[in-house]
C-alpha positions as CSV (number, residue, x, y, z in Angstrom):
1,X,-15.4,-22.7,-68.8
2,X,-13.4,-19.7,-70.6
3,X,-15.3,-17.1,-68.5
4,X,-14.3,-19.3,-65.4
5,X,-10.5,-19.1,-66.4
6,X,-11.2,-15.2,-67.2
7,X,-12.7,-14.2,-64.0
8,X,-10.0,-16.2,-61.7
9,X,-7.4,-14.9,-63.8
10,X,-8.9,-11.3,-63.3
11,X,-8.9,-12.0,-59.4
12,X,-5.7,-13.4,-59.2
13,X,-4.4,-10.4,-61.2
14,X,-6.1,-7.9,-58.4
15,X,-4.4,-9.8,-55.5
16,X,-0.9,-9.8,-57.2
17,X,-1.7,-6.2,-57.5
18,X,-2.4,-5.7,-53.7
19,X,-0.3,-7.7,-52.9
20,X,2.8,-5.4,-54.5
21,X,1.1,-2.1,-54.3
22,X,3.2,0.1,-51.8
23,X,2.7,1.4,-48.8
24,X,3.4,5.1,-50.0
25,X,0.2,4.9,-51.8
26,X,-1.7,5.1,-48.7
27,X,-0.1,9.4,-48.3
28,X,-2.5,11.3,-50.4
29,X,-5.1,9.1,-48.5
30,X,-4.4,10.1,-45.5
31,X,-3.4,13.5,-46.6
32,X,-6.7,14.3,-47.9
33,X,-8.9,11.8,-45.2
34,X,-7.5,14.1,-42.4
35,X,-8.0,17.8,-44.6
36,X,-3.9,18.1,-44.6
37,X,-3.1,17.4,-40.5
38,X,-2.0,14.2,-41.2
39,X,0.6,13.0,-43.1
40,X,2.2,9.5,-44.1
41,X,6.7,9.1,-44.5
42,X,9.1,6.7,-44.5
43,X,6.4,4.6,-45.8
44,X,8.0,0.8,-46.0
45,X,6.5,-2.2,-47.1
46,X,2.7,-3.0,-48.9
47,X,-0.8,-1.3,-48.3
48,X,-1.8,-4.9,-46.9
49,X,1.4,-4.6,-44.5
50,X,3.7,-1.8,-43.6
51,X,5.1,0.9,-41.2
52,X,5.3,4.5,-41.3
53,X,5.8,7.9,-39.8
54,X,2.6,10.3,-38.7
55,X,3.8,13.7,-39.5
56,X,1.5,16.5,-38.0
57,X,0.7,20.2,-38.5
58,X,-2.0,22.7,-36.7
59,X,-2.7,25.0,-39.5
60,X,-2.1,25.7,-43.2
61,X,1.2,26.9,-43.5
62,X,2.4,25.3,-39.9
63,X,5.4,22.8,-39.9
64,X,5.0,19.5,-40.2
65,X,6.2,17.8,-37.0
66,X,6.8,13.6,-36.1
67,X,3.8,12.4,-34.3
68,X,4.1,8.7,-34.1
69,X,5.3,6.0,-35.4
70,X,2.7,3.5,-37.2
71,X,2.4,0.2,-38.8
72,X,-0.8,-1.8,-40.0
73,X,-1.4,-5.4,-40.9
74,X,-4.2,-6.6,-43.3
75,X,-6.6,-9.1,-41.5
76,X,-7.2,-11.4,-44.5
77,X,-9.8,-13.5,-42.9
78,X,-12.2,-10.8,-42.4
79,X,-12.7,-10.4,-45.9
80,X,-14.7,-13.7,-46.2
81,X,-17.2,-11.4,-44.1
82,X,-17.3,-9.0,-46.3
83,X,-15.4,-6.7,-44.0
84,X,-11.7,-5.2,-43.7
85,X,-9.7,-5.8,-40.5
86,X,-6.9,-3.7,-40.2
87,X,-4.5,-4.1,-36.8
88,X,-2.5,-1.3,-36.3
89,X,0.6,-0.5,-34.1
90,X,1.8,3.1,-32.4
91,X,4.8,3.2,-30.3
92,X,2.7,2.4,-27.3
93,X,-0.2,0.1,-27.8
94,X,-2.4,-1.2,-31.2
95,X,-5.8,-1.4,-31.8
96,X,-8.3,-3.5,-34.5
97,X,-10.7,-1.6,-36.9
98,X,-13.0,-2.8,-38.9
99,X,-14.4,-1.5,-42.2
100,X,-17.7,-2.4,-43.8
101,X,-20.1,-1.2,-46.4
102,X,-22.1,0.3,-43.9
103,X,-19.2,1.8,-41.5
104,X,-16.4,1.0,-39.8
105,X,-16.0,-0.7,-36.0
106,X,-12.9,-0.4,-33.5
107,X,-13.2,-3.4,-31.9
108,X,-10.4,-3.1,-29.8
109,X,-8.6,-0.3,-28.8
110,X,-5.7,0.2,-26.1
111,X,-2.8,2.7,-27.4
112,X,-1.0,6.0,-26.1
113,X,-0.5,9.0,-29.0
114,X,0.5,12.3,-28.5
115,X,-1.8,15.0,-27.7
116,X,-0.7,17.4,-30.4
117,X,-1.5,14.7,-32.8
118,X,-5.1,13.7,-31.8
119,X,-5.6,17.9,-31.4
120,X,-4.4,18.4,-34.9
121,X,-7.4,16.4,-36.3
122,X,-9.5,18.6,-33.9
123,X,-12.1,21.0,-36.8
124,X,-12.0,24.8,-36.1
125,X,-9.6,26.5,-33.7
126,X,-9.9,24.1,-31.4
127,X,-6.9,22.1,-33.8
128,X,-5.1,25.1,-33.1
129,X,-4.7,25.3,-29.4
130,X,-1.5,24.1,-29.1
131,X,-2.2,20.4,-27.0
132,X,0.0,18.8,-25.0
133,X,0.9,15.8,-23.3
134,X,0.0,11.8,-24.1
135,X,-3.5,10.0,-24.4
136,X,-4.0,6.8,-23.5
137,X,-7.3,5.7,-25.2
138,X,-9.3,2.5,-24.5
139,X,-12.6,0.8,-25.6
140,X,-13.9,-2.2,-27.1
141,X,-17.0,-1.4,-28.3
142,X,-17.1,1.7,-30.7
143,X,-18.8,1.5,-33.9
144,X,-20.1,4.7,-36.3
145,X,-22.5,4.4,-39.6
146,X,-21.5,6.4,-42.6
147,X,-24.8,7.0,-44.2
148,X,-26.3,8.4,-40.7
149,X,-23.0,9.6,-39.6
150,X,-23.8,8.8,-36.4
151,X,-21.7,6.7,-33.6
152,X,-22.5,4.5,-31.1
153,X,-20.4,3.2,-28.2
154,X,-17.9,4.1,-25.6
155,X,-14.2,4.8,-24.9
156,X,-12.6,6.1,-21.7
157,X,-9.0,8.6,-22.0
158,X,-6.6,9.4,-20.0
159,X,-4.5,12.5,-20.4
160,X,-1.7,12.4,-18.5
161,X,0.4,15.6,-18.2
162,X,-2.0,17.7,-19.9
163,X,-1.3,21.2,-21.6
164,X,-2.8,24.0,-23.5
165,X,-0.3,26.3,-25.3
166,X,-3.1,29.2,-24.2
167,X,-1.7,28.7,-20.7
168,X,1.5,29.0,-19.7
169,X,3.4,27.3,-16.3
170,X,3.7,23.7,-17.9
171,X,1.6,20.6,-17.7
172,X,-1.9,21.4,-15.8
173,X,-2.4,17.8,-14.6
174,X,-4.1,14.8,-15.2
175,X,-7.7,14.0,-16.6
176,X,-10.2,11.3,-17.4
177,X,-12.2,11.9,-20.6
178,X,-15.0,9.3,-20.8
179,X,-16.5,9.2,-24.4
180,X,-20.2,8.4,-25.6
181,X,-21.2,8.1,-29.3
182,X,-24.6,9.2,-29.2
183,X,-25.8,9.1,-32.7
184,X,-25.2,12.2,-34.3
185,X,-23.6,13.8,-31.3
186,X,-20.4,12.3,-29.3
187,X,-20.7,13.2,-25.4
188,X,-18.1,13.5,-23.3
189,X,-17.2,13.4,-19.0
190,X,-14.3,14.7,-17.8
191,X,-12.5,14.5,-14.2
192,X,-9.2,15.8,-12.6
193,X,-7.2,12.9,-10.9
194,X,-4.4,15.5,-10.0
195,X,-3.0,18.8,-11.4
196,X,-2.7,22.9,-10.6
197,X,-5.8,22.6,-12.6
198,X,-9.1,21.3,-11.0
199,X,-12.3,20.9,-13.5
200,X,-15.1,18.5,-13.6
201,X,-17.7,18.7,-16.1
202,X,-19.6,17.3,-19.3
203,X,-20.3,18.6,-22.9
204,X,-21.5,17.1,-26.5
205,X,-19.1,17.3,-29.6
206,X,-21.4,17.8,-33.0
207,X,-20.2,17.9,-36.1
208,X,-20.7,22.3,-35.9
209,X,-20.8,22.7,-32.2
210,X,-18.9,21.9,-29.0
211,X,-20.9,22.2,-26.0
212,X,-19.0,22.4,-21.9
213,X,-20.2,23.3,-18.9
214,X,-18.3,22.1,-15.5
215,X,-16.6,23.7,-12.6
216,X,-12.7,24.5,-12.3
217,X,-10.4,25.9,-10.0
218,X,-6.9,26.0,-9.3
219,X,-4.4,24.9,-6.9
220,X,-0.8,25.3,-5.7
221,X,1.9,28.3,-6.3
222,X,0.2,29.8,-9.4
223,X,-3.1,29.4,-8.4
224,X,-3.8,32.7,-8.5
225,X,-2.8,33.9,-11.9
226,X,-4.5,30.8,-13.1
227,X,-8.0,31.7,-11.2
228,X,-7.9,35.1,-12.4
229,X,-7.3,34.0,-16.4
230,X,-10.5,31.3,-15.4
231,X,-12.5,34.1,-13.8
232,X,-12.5,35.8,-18.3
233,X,-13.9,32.3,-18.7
234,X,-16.8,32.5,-16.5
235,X,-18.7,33.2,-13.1
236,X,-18.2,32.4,-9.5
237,X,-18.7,29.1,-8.8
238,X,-19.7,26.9,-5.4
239,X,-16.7,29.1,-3.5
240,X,-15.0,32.2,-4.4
241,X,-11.7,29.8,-5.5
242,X,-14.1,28.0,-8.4
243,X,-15.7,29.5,-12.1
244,X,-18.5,28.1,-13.6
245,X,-17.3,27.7,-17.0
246,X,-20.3,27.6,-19.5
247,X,-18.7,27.3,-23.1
248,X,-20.4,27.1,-26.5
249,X,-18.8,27.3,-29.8
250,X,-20.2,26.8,-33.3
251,X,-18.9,26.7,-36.9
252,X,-16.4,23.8,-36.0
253,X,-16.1,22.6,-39.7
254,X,-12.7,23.0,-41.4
């Protein structure tokens, strides 16, 4: 009977704790889940329920700049399944993730974020190219393992006014990124809906490598400066106004 009262008076204790334990705890988290690109202000509220402010930087020694605005709800009735439901809010759209003992699940999944705040989170230079414009990400289905480290599932982006800080003359257009978790390795498709820059193609993300290979071209006033900085990229394509663009890169860690 006493160790009855003990344990529910040790549980009750934890969920009082939860309960009150404030958002701000959830910075160095983040700070240190996303190897110092992401980072949590303005925290309000508890860890179970509260809003925020995404700052994001490209590099060490960058500034920190506003990326979104967040906030997060505790699901309370997934923890009977031995999971952790979180819903969580951007300035344009949510989304429901799961977390398990064996991985974690987005179950649904229909928000818009910046560009230069998904890009930040990109390993390698590739963090550091300077992306721009929104991306509007859905999927319902996309679950990874964190023994295998390995995903599963599918989630199609659009990127809408699209930009590279690599290339100058503004936004290059916009693009359709369908995304694959195939175990280990995270596939990708990608399509021009309109833009002074035309490319279609496909290429695997690993956690060392990135791996493109499509067909782009450009269009309108600047088309030729553009074709001529494609042309250091690769080799005449189907006409003499396309490149084959063939890209590896490895070492993406860090």
């Amino acid at each position: 009977m006493r160790l009855r009262l003990l344990v529910t008076g040790i549980l009750f204790f934890l969920l009082a704790a939860a309960i009150m334990w404030p958002a701000s705890s959830l910075a160095p988290w983040i700070e240190n889940a996303s190897y110092g690109k992401l980072r949590l202000a303005s925290a309000e509220g508890q860890v179970w329920n509260g809003n925020g402010v995404l700052l994001a930087r490209t590099g060490d020694g960058a500034a920190w700049r506003n990326a979104q605005n967040i906030r997060w709800q505790l699901r309370w009735g997934e923890l009977w399944r031995g999971r952790i439901g979180v819903e969580a809010g951007f300035e344009k759209g949510d989304a429901l993730v799961m977390f398990g003992p064996g991985g974690l699940s987005v179950e649904q999944l229909d928000a818009t974020l910046s560009a230069s705040l998904v890009g930040a989170l990109l390993p390698g230079a590739l963090g550091r190219f300077g992306w721009a414009g929104s991306l509007n990400a859905r999927g319902n289905s996309f679950a990874c393992v964190w023994q295998s480290q390995s995903c599963q599932g599918e989630i199609e982006v659009l990127w809408k006014d699209a930009g590279v800080s690599e290339i100058p003359g503004g936004d290059l257009g916009d693009y359709r990124i369908r995304l694959v978790g195939e175990g280990q390795n995270l596939r990708f498709d990608l399509a021009s809906l309109r833009g002074r820059l035309q490319i279609t193609g496909s290429g695997e993300i690993s956690a060392t490598a990135l791996r493109f290979n499509g067909e782009a071209g450009a269009v309108g006033p600047s088309a030729a400066q553009l074709n001529n900085l494609l042309r250091t990229l690769g080799r005449q394509g189907s006409t003499p106004d396309k490149v084959i663009i063939d890209y590896r890169s490895t070492g993406l860690r860090g």
